[in-house]
C-alpha positions as CSV (number, residue, x, y, z in Angstrom):
1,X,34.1,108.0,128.5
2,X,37.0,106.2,130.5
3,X,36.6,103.2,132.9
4,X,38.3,105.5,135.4
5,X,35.8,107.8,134.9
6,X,32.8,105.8,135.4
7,X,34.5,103.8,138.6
8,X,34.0,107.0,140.0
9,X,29.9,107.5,139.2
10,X,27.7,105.8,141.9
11,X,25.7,103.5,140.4
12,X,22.4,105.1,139.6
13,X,24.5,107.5,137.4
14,X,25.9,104.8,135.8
15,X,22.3,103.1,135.2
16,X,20.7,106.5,133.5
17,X,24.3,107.1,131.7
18,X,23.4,103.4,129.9
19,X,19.3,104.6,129.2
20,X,20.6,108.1,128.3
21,X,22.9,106.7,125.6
22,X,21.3,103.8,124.5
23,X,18.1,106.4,123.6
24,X,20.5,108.5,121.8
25,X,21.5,105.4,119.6
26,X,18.2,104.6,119.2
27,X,17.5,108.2,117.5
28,X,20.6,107.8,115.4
29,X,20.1,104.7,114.1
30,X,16.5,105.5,112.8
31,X,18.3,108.9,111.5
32,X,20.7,106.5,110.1
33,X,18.3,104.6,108.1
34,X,16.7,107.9,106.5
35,X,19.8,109.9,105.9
36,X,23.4,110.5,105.7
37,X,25.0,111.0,109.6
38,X,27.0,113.9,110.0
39,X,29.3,111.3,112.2
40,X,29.2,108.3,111.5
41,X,31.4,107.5,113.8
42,X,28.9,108.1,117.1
43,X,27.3,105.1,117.0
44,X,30.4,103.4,117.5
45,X,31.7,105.2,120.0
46,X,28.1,105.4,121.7
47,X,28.2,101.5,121.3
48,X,31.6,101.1,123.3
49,X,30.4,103.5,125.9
50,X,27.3,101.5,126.4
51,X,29.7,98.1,126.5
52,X,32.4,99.7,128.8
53,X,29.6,100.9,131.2
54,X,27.4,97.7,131.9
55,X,30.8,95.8,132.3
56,X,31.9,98.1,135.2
57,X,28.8,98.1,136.2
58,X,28.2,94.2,136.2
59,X,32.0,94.1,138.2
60,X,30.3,95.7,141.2
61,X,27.9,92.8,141.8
């Protein structure tokens, strides 16, 4: 997800965009910890999204 992107999201969107992916790194983490990931990668990626959100979202306060 780019910043561009997400500037463009009102900010409700932007607050169940953060609790729709921080459940979803929830799941994989406890998926992580009882088997191989397909893409291991994902939690990264889900991690940055989550960082990249609440920082665009904190600039609008």
């Amino acid at each position: 997800m780019r910043a561009d992107e997400i500037r463009e999201m009102s900010p409700t969107d932007v607050s169940a965009r953060i609790a729709q992916l921080e459940e979803e790194r929830f799941r994989l983490q406890f998926r992580r910890a009882t088997e191989e990931l397909d893409e291991p990668t994902r939690l990264r990626q889900i991690r940055r999204d989550i960082a990249r959100l609440k920082t665009i979202l904190r600039e609008r306060q």
